[in-house]
GUMI-823522 format. One record per residue: y, z, x of N, C-alpha, C in turn; residue in three letters. Coordinates in steps of 0.001 Angstrom, whole numbers, padded with zeros to 6 digits, always signed. Example, Ala and Ser with C-alpha at 12.3 -4.5 7.8 and 13.67 -1.06 7.14 Angstrom:
% GUMI-823522
-005690+007800+013190-004500+007800+012300-003300+007800+013200ala-002250+007080+012850-001060+007140+013670+000030+007870+012900ser
//
This chain:
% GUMI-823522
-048068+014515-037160-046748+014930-037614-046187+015980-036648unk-044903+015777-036312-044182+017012-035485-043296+016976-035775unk-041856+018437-035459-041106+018474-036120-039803+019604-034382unk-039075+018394-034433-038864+019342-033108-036958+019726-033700unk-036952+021225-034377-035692+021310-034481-035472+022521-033591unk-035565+022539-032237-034938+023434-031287-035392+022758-030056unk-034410+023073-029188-034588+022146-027700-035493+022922-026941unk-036434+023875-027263-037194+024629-026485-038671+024534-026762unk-038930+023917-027807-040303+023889-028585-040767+022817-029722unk-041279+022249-030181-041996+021598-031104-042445+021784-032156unk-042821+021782-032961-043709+022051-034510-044827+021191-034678unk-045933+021580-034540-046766+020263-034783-047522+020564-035886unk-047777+019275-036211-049304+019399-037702-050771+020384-037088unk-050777+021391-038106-051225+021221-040215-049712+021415-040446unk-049262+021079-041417-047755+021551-041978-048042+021707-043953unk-047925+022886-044084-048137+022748-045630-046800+023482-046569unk-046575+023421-047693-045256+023693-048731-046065+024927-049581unk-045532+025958-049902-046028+026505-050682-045554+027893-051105unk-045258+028373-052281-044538+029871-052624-045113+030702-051875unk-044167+031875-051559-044618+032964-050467-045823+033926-051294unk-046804+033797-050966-047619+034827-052043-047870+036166-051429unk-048114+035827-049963-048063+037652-048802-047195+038077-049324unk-047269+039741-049987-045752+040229-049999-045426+040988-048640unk-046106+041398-047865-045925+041867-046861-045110+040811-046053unk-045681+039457-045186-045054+038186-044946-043643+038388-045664unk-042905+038538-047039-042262+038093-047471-041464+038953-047224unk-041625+040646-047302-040593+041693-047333-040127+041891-045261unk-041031+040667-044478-041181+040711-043148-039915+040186-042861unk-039827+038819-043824-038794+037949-043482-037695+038480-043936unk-037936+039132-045326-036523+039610-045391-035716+040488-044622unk-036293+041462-043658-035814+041941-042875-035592+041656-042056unk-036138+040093-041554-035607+039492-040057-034598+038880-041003unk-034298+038531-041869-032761+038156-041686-032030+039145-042307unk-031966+040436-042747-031206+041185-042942-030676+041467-041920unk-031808+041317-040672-031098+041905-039108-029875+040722-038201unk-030738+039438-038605-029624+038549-038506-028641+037980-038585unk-028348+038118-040114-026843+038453-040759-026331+039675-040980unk-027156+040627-040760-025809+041725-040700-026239+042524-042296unk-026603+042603-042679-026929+041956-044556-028082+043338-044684unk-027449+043460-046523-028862+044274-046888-030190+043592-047417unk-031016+044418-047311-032455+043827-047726-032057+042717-049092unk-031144+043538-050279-031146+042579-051338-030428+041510-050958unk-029218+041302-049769-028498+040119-049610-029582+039260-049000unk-030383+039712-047897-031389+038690-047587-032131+038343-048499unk-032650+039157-049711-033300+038280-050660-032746+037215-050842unk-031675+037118-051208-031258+036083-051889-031075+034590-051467unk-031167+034824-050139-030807+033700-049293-032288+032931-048860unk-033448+033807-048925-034933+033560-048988-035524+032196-049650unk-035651+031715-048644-036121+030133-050067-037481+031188-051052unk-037622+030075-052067-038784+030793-052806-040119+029992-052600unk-039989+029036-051383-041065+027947-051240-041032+028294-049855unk-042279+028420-048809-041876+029075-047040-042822+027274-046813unk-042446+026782-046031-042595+025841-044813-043387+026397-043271unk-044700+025993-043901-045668+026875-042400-045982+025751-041289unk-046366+026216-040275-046450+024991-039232-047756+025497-038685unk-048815+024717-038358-049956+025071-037718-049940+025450-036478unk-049051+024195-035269-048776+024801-034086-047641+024808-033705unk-047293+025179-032342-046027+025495-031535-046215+024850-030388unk-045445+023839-029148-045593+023327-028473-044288+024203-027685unk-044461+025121-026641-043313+025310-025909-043011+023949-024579unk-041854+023232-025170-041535+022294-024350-041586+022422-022664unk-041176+021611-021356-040881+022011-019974-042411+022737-020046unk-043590+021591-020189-045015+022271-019609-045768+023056-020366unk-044979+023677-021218-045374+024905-021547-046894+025116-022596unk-047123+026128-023057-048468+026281-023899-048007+025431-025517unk-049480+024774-026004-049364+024630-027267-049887+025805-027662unk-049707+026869-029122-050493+027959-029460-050198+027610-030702unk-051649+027932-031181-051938+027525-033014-051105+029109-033410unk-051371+028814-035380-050957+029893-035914-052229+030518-036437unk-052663+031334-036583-054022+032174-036747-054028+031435-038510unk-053372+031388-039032-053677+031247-040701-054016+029798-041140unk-053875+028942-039807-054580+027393-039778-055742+027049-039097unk-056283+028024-038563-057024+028663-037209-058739+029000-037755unk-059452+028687-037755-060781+029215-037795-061122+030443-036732unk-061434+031776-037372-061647+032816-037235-062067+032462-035647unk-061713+033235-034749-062580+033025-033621-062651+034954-032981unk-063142+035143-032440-063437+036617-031559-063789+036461-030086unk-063302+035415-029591-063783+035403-028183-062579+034979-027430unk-062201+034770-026111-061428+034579-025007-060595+033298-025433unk-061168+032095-026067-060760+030916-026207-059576+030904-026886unk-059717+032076-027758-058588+031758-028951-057030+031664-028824unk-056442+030666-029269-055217+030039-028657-054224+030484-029916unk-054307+032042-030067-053227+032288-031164-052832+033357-030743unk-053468+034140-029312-052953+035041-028868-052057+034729-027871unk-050865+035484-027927-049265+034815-027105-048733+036520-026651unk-048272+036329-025734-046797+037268-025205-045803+036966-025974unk-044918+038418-026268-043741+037612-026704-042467+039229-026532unk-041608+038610-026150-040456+039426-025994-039224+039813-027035unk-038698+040894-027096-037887+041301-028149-036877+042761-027815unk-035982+042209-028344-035026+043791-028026-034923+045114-028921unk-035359+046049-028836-035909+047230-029466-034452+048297-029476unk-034248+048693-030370-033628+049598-030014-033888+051159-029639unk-033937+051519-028654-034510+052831-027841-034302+053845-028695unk-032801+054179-029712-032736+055430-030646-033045+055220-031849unk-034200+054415-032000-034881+054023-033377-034991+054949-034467unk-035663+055672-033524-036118+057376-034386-034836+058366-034146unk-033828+058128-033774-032264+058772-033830-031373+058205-034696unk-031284+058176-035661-030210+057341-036850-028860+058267-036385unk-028505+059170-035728-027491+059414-035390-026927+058941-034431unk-027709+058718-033455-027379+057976-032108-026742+056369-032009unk-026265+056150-031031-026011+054560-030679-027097+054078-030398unk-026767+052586-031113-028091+051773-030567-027890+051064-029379unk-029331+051380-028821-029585+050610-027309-030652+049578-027608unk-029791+048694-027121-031079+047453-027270-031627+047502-026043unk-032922+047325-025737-034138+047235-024343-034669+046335-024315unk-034809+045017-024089-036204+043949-023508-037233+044989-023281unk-038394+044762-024879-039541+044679-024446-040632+043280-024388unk-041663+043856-023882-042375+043092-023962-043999+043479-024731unk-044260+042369-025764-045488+043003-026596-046366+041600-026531unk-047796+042009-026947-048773+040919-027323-049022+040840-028983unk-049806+039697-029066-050186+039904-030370-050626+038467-030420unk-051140+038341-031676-051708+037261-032749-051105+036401-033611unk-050418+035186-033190-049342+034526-033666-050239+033808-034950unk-050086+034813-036311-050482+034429-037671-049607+033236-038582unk-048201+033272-038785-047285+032202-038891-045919+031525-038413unk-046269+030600-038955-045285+029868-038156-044441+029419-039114unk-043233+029759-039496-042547+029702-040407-040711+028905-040636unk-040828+028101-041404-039675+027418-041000-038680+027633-042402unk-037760+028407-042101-036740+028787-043440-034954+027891-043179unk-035042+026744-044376-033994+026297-044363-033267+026590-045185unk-031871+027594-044734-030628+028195-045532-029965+027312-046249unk-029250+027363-047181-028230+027332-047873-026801+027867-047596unk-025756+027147-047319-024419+027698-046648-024023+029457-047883unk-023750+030414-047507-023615+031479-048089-022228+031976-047417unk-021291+032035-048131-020132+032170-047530-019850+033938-047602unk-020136+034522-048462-021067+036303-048179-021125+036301-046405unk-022202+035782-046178-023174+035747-044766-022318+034996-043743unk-021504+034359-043567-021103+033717-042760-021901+032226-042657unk-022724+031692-043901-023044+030685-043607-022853+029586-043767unk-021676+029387-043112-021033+027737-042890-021656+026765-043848unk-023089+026349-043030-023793+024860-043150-025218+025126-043467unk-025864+024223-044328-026986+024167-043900-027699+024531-042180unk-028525+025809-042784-028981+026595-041176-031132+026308-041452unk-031154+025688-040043-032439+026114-040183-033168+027421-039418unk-033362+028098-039607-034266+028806-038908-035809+028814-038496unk-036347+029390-037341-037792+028998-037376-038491+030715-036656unk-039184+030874-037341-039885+032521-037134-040897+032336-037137unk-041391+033523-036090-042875+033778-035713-043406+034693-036282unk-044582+035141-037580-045185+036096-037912-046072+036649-036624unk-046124+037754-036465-047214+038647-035057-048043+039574-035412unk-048891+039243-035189-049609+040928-035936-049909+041240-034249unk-049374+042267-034040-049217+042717-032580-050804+043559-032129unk-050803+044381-031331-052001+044515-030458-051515+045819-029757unk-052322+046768-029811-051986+048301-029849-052628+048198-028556unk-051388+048201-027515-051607+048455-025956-051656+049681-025319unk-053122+050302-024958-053451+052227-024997-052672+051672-023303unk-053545+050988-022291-053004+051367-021162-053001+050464-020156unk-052388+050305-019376-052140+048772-018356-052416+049047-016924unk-052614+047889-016112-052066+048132-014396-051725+047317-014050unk-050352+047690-013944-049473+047295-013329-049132+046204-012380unk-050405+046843-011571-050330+045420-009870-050516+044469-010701unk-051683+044285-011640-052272+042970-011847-051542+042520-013311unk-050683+043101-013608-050160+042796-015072-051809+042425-016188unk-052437+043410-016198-053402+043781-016995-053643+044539-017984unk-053980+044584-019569-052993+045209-020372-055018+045492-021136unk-054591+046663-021836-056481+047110-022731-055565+047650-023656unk-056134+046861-025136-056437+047088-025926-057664+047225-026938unk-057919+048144-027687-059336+048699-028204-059642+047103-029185unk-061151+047104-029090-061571+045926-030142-061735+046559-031873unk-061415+046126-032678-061775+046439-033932-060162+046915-034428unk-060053+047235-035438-059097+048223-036428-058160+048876-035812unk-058682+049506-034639-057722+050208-033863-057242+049571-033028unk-057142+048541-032592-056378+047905-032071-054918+046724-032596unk-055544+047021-034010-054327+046082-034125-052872+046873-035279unk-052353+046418-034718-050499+046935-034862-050034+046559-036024unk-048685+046272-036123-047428+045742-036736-047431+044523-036942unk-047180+044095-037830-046597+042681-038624-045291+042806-037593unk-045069+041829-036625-043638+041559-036175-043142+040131-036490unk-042110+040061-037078-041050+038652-037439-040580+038434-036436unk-040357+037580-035565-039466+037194-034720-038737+035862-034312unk-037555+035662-033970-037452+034432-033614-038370+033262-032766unk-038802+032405-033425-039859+031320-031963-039635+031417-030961unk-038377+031885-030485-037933+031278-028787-038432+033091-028122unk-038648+033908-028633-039037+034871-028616-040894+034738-027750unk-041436+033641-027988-042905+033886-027454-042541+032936-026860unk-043364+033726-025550-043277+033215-024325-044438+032433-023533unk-045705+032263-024117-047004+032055-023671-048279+032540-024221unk-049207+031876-024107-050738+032079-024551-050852+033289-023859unk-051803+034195-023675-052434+035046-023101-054127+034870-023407unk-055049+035540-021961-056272+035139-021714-056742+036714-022525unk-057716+036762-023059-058627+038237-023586-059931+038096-022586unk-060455+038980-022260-061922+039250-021985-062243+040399-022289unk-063267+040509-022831-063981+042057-023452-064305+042459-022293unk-063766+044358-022503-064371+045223-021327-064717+046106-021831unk-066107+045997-022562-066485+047468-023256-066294+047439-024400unk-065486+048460-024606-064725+048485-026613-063694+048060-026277unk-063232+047568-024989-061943+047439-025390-061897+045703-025100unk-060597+044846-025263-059919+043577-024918-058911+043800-023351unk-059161+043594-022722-057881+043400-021300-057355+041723-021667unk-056267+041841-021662-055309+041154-021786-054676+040249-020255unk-054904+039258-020036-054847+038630-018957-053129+038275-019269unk-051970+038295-018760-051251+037926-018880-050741+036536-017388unk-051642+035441-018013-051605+034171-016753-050076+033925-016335unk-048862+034438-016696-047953+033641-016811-047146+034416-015270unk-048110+035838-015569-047244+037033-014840-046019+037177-014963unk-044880+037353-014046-043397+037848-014144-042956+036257-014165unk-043467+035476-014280-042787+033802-013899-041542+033529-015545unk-042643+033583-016717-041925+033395-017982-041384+034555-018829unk-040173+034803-018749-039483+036278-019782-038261+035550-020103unk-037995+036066-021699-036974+035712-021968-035382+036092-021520unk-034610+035571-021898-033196+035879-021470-032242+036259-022915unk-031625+036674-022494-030854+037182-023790-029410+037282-023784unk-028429+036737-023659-027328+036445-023821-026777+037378-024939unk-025632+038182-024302-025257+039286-025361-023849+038309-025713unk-023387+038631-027077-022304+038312-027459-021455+038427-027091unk-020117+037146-027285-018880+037964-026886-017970+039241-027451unk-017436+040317-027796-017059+041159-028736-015612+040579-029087unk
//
């Protein structure tokens, strides 16, 4: 089974139906689309199916990596594991300034692509939503990067508890590639194979 609703990527089988029971997962999504429409946390509730649509893998089309979702995935702890991805996102720099203007920045983070999530809207004329919208989001549990070099785009993060981050929601087109692990010590170095070749682009709006 596959399911290709974006010209950049694929959906492939396990594919399963089922009420959101993570509340964490659930209060994740609601904030990726509160950020998307513009909307408060309770308007994105509402627009939330109450049934989430998970996808086992991701096929980035033009060559690119297949990468499973960790929650279809048999536990693995070694180099092989094909759920660790790069993935890019725009941050805003005065996060911790609620007075300030926001600056959006291209970063770039790793992590553990846990779901794969496919949310089909309902037209909401509130939200601006025309038509039936599908959306497709990446759950991340990201990867607490102490320190890198540079030449070699080589990235250490600690093994165990302390290394792992944030629940990040993001759009699919947002991950950019598998990434290689090898243990160095206590810590994981992060092979990034793709180097400067694959980063996303980001097209700012018209005003």
């Amino acid at each position: 089974m596959k399911y290709l609703p974006d010209p950049t990527c694929v959906l492939l089988a396990p594919r399963r139906v089922e009420e959101i029971a993570d509340h964490l997962l659930r209060d994740k999504l609601v904030g990726a689309l509160a950020t998307r429409f513009d909307t408060t946390a309770a308007g994105a509730r509402q627009i939330l199916p109450q049934v989430l649509e998970s996808w086992g893998r991701v096929q980035i089309l033009n060559d690119g990596d297949t990468i499973r979702a960790s929650a279809f995935s048999k536990m693995r702890d070694d180099s092989r594991d094909a759920t660790y991805v790069r993935y890019e996102t725009l941050v805003d720099i005065n996060a911790r300034h609620p007075r300030r203007l926001v600056v959006l920045q291209k970063r770039t983070f790793y992590g553990q692509l846990q779901h794969l999530v496919v949310l089909r809207l309902t037209p909401c004329a509130r939200l601006a939503i025309k038509e039936p919208t599908t959306i497709i989001l990446a759950a991340i549990r990201s990867c607490v990067v102490e320190s890198s070099h540079s030449d070699l785009d080589i990235h250490f993060y600690p093994q165990g508890a302390a290394g792992v981050g944030s629940l990040d929601v993001v759009d699919v087109t947002c991950v950019q590639c598998l990434i290689g692990r090898v243990p160095d010590g206590s810590q994981w170095a992060i092979i990034d194979r793709s180097g400067m070749l694959s980063r996303a682009v980001y097209a700012e709006e018209p005003e």
